[in-house]
PALUMTI-89543 format. One record per atom (N, C-alpha, C, O): residue in one letter; atom name; x negated, y negated, z negated. Coordinates in nm, 4 decimals. Layout:
residues N
+---------+-------+----------+----------+----------+
: mardren : pator :        u :        v :        w :
+---------+-------+----------+----------+----------+
:       A :    CA :        X :        Y :        Z :
...
+---------+-------+----------+----------+----------+
This chain:
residues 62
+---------+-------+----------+----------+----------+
: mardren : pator :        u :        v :        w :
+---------+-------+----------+----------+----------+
:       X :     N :   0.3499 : -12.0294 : -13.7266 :
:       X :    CA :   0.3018 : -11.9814 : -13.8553 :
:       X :     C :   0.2097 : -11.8625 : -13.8299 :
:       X :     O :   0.2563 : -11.7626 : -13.7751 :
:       X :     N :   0.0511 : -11.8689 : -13.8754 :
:       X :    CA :  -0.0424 : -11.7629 : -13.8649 :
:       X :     C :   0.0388 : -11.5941 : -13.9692 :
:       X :     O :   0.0726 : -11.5880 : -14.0874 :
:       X :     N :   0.0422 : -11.5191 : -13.8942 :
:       X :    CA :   0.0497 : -11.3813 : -13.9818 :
:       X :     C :   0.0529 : -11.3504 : -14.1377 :
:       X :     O :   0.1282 : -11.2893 : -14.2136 :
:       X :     N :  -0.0911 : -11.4380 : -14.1511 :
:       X :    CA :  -0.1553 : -11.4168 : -14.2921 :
:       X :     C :  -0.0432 : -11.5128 : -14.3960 :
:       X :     O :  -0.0245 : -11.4898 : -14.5154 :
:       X :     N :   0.0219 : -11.6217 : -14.3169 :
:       X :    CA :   0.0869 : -11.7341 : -14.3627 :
:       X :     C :   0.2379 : -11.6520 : -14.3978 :
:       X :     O :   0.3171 : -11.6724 : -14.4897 :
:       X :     N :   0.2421 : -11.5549 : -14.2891 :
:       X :    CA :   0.3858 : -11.5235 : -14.3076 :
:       X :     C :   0.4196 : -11.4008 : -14.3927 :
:       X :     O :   0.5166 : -11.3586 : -14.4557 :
:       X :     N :   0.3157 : -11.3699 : -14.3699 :
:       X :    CA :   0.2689 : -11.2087 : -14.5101 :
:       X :     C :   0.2858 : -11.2722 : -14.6399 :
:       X :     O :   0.3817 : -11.2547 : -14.7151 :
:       X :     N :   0.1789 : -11.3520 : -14.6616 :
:       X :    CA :   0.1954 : -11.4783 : -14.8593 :
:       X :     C :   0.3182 : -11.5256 : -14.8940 :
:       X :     O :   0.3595 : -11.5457 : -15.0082 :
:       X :     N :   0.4060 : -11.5520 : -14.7339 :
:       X :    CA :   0.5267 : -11.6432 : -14.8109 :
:       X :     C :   0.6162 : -11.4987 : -14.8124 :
:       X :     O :   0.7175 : -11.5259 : -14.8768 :
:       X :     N :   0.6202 : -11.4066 : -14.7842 :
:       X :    CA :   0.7073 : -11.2567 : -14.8226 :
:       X :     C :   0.6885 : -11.2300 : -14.9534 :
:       X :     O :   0.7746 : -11.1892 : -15.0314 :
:       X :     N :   0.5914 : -11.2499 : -14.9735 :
:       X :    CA :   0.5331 : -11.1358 : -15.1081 :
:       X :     C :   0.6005 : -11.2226 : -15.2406 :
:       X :     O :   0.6337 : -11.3406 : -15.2526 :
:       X :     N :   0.6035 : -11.1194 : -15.3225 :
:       X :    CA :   0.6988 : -11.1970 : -15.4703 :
:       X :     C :   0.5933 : -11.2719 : -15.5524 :
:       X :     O :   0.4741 : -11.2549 : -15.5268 :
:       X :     N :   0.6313 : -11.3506 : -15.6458 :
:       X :    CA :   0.4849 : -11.3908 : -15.7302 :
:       X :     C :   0.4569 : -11.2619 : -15.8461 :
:       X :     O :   0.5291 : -11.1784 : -15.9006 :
:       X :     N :   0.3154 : -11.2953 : -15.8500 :
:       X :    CA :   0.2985 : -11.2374 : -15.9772 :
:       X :     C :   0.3222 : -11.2589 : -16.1322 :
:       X :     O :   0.2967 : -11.3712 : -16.1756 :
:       X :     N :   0.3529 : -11.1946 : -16.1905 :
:       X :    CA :   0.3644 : -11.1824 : -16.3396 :
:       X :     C :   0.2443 : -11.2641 : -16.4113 :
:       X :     O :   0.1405 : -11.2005 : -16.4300 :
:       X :     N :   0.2487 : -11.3976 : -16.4525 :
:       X :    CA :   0.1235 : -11.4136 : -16.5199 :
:       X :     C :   0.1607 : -11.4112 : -16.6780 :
:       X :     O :   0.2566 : -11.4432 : -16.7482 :
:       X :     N :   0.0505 : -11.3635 : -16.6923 :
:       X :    CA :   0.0184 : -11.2909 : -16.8660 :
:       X :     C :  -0.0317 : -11.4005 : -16.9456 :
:       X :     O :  -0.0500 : -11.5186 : -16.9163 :
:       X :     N :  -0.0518 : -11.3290 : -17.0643 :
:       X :    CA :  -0.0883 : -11.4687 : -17.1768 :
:       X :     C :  -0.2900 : -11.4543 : -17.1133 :
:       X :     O :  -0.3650 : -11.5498 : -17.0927 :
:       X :     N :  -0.3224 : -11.3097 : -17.0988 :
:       X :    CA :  -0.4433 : -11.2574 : -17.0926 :
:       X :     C :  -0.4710 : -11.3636 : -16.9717 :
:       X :     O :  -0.5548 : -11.4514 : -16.9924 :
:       X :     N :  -0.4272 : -11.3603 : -16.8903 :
:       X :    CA :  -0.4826 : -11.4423 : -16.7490 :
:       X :     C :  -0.5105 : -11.5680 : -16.7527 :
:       X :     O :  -0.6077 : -11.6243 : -16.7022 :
:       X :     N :  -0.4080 : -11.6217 : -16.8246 :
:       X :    CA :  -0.4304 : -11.7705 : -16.8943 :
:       X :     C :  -0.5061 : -11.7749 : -16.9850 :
:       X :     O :  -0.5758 : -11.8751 : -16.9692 :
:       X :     N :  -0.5472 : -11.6959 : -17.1183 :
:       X :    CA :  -0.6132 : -11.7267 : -17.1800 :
:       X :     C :  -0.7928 : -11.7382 : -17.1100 :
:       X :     O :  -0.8813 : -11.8157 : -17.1461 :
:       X :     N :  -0.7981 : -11.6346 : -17.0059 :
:       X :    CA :  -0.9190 : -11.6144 : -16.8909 :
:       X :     C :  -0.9403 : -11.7427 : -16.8473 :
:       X :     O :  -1.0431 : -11.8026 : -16.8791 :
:       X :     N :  -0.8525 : -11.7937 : -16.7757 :
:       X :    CA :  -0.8608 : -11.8933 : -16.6695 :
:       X :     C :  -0.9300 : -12.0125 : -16.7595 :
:       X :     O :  -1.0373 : -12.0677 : -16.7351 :
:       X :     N :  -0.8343 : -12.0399 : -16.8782 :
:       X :    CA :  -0.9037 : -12.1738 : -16.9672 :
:       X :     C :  -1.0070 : -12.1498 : -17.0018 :
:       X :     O :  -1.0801 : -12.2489 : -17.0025 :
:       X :     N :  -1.0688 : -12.0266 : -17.0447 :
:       X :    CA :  -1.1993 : -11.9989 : -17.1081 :
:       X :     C :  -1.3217 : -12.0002 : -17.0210 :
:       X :     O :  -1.4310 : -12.0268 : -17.0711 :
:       X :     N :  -1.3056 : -11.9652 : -16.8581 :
:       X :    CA :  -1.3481 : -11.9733 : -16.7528 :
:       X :     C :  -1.3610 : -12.1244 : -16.7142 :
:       X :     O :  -1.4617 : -12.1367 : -16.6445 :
:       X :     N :  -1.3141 : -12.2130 : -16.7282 :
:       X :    CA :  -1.2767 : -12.3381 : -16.6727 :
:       X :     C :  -1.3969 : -12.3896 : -16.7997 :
:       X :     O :  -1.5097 : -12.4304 : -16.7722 :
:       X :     N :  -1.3368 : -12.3748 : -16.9506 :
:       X :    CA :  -1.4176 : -12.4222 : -17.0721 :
:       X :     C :  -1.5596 : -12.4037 : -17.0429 :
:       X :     O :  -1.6423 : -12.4927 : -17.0627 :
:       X :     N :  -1.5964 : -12.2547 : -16.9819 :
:       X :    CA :  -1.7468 : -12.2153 : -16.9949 :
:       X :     C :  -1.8145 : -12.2924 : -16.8935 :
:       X :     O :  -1.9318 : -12.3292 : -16.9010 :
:       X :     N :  -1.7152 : -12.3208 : -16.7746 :
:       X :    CA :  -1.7824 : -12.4102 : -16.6369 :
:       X :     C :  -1.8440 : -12.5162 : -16.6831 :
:       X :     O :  -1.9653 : -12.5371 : -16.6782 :
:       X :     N :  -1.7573 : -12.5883 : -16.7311 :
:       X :    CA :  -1.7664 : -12.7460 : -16.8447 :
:       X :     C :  -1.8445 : -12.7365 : -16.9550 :
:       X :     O :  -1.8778 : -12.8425 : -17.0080 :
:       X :     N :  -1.8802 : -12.6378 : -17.0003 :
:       X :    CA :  -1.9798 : -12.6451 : -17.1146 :
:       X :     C :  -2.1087 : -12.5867 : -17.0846 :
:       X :     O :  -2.2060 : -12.5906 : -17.1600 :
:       X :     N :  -2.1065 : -12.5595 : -17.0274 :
:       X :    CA :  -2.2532 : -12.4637 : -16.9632 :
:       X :     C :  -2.2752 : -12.2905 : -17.0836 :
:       X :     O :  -2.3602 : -12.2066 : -17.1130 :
:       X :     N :  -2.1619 : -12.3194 : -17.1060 :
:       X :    CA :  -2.1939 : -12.1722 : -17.2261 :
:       X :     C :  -2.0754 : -12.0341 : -17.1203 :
:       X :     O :  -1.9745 : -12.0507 : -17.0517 :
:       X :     N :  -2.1467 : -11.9231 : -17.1533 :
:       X :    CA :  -2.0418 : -11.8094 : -17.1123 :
:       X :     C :  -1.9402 : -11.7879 : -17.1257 :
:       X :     O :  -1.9020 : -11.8648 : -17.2140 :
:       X :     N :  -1.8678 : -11.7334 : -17.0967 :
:       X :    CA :  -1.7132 : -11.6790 : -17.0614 :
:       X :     C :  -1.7036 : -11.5818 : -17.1926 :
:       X :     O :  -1.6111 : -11.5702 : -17.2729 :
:       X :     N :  -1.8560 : -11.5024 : -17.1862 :
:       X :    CA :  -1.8250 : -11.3745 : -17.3021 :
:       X :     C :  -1.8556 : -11.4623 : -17.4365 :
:       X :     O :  -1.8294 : -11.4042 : -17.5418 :
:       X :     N :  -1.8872 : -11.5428 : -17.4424 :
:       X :    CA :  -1.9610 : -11.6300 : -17.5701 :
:       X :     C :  -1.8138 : -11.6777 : -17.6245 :
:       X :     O :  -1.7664 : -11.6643 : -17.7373 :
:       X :     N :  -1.7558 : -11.7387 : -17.5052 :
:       X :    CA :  -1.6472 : -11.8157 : -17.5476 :
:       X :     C :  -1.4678 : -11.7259 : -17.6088 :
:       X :     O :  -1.3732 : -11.7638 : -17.6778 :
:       X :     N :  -1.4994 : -11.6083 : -17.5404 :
:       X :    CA :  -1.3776 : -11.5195 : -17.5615 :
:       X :     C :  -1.4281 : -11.4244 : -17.7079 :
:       X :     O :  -1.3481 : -11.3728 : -17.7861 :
:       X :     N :  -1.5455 : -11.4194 : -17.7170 :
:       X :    CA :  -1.5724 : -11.3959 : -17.8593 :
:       X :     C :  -1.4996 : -11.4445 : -17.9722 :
:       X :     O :  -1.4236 : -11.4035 : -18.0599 :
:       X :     N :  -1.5765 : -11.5898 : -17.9177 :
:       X :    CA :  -1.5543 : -11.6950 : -18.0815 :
:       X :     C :  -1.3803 : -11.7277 : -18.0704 :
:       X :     O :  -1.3201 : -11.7554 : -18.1742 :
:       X :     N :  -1.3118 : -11.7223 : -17.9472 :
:       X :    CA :  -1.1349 : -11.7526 : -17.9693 :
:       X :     C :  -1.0909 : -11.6296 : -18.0178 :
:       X :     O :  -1.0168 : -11.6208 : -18.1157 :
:       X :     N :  -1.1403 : -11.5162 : -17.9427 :
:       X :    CA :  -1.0919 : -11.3861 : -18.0763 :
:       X :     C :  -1.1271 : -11.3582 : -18.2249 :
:       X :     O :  -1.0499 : -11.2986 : -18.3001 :
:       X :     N :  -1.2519 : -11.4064 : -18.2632 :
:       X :    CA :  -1.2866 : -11.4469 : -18.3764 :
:       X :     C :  -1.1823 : -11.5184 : -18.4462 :
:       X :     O :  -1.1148 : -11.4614 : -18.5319 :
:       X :     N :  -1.1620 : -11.6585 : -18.4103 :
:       X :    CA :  -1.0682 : -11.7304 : -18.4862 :
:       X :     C :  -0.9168 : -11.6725 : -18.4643 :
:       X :     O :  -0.8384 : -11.6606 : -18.5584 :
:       X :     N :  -0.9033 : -11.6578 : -18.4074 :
:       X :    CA :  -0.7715 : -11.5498 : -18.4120 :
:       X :     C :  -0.7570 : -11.4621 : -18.5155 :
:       X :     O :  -0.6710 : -11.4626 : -18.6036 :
:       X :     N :  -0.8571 : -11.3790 : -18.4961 :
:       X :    CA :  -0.8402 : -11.3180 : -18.6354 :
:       X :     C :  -0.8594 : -11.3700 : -18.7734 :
:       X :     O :  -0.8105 : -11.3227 : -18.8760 :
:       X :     N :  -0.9314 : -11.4660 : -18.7633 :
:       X :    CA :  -0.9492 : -11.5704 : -18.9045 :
:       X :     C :  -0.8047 : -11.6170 : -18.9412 :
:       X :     O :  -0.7690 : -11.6431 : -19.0561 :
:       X :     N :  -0.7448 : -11.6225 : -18.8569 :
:       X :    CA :  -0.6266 : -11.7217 : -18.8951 :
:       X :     C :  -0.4735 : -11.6089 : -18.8691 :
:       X :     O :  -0.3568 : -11.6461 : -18.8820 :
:       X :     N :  -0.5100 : -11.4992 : -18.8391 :
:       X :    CA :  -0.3850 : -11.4182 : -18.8434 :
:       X :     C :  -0.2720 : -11.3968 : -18.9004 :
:       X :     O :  -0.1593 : -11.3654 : -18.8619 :
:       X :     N :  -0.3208 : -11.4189 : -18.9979 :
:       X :    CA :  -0.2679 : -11.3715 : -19.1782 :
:       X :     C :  -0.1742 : -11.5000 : -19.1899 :
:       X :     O :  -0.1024 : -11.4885 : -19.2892 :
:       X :     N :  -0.1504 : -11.6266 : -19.1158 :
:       X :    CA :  -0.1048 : -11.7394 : -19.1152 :
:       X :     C :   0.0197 : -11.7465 : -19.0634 :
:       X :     O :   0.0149 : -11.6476 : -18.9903 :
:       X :     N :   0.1277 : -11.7915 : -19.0482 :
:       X :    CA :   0.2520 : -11.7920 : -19.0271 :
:       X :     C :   0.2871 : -11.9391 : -18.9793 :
:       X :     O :   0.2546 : -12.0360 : -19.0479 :
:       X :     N :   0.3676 : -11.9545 : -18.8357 :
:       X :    CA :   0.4017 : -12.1197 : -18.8191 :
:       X :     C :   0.4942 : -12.1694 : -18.9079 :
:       X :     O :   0.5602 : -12.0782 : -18.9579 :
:       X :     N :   0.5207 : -12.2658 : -18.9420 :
:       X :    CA :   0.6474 : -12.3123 : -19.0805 :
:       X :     C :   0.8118 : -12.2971 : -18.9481 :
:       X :     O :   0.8240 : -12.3049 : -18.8258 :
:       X :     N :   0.8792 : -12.2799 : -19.0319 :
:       X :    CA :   1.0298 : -12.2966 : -18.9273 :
:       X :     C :   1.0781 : -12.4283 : -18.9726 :
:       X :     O :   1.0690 : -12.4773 : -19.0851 :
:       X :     N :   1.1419 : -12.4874 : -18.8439 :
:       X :    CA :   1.1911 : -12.6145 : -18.8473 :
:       X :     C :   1.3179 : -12.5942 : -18.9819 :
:       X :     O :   1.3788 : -12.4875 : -18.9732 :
:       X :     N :   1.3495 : -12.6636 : -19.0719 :
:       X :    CA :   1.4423 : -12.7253 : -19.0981 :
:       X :     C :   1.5471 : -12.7528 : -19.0830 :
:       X :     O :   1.5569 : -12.8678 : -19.0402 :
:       X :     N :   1.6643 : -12.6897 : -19.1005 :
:       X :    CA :   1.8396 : -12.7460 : -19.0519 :
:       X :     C :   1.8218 : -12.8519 : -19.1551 :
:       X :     O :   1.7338 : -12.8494 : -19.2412 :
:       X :     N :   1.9221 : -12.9563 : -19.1386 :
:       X :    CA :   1.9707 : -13.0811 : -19.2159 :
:       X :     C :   2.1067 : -13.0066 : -19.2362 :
:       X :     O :   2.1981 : -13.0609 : -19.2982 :
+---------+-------+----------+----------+----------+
């Protein structure tokens, strides 16, 4: 096992955030669309806030 191999498998994972994920898809989206990263994290914070004020429904007991 190379050093570098045995250093990565020590180390703990990281904490991933909603922020990192929301990056990664928007990054991936902008690759695939030919539009920016900043274009695209605009308009999902945009609608975010459009739709804030909104509430999910709660399931139902029978």
């Amino acid at each position: 096992m190379a050093i570098h191999e045995a250093k990565s498998a020590q180390r703990k994972p990281k904490h991933i955030t909603r922020s990192a994920i929301r990056r990664a898809v928007v990054s991936s989206t902008a690759i695939e669309t030919d539009q920016s990263v900043e274009q695209l994290e605009r308009k999902l914070r945009e609608d975010a806030e459009a739709f804030s004020h909104l509430k999910l429904a709660e399931p139902q007991s029978t």
